[in-house]
N, C-alpha and C positions, 0 to 999 in steps of 0.2 A: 545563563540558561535562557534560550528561547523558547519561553512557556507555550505558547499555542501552539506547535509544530512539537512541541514533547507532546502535548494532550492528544496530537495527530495522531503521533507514533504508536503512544499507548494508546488507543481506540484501533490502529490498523493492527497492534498485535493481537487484540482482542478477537477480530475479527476472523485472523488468520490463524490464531490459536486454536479457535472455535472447530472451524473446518479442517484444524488438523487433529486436532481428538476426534470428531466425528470421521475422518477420511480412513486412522488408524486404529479403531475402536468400535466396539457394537454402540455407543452413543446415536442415539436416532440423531438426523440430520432435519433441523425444525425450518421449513421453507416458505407455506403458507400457499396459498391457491397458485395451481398452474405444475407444480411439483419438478421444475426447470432446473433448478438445485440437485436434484437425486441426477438427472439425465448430466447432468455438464459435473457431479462427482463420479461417474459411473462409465465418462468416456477415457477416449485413449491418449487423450490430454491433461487428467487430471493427475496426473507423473511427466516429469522429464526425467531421463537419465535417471529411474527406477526410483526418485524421489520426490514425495507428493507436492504436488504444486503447492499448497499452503505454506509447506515448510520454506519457501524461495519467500512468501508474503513473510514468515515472520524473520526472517534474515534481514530485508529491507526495512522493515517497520525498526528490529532491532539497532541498527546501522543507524537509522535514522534518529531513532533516541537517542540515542550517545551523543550523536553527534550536535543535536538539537540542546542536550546536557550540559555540552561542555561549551557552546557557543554563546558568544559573550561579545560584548561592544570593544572588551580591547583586542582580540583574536577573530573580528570577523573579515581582515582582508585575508588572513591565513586559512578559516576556513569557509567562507563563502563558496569559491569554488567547489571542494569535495563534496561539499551539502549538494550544489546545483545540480554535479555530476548523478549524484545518489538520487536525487526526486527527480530529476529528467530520465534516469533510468527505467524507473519504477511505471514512472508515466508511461514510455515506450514499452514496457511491459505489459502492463494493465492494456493499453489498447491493443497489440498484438493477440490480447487471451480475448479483450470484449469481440473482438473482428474472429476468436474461433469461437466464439459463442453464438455469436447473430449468423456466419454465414457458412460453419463447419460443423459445429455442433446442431446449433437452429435451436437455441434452447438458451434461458438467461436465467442467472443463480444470482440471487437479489445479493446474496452475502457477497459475493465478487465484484455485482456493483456498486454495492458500499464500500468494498474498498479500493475501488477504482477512482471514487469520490475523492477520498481520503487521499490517496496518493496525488490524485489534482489537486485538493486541497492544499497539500505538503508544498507542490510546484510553486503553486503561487504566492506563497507564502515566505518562501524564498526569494522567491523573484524579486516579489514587491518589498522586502526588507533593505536592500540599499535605498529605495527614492524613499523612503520612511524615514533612514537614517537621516539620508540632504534634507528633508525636509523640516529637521528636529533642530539638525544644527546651523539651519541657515537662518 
């Protein structure tokens, strides 16, 4: 198990969990000054293909647990790549949604940039996992 990028995962499901009980639920949506969060759950992005965008955060985050799970120093040439695939995705996502926040929507949901964080987090975390290996065993 890759413990930090599991603690990722679970913190990004949390996050996406969050916004998805408040997206599908009378649960008030807790945002804090600026009230940017209501504006950017309340656009016509906050669904693709009539499914709320959190639920996409907690697929990823899920995906990425498992995978974070089951990865291990004898199975990281087998699964290095699917990992990379999976957080470089989620990256390309996250910025896609930050880029309709700042210049579509014009409104920013603190909870989206935490886990835009988090999904950077994941990236790097990745990445940097092979030179961490060479570096262990050299």
């Amino acid at each position: 198990m890759h413990k930090l990028l599991f603690i990722i995962a679970i913190l990004g499901l949390l996050v996406s969990g969050y916004l998805f009980a408040t997206y599908t639920s009378p649960i008030p949506l807790v945002c804090g000054e600026g009230g940017g969060c209501h504006t950017v759950q309340e656009s016509q992005y906050a669904a693709f293909f009539g499914v709320p965008t959190p639920a996409y955060g907690m697929m990823f985050y899920t995906a990425l647990g498992i995978l974070a799970a089951v990865w291990s120093r004898e199975n990281t040439k087998k699964l290095y790549w699917p990992i990379l695939i999976v957080a470089s995705s989620g990256v390309a996502i996250s910025a896609f949604l930050s880029y309709l926040e700042a210049f579509v929507i014009e409104a920013w949901c603190k909870w989206c940039i935490a886990s835009a964080i988090l999904t950077v987090l994941a990236l790097l975390v990745v990445w940097m996992h092979p030179i961490r290996e060479r570096s262990v065993t050299s």
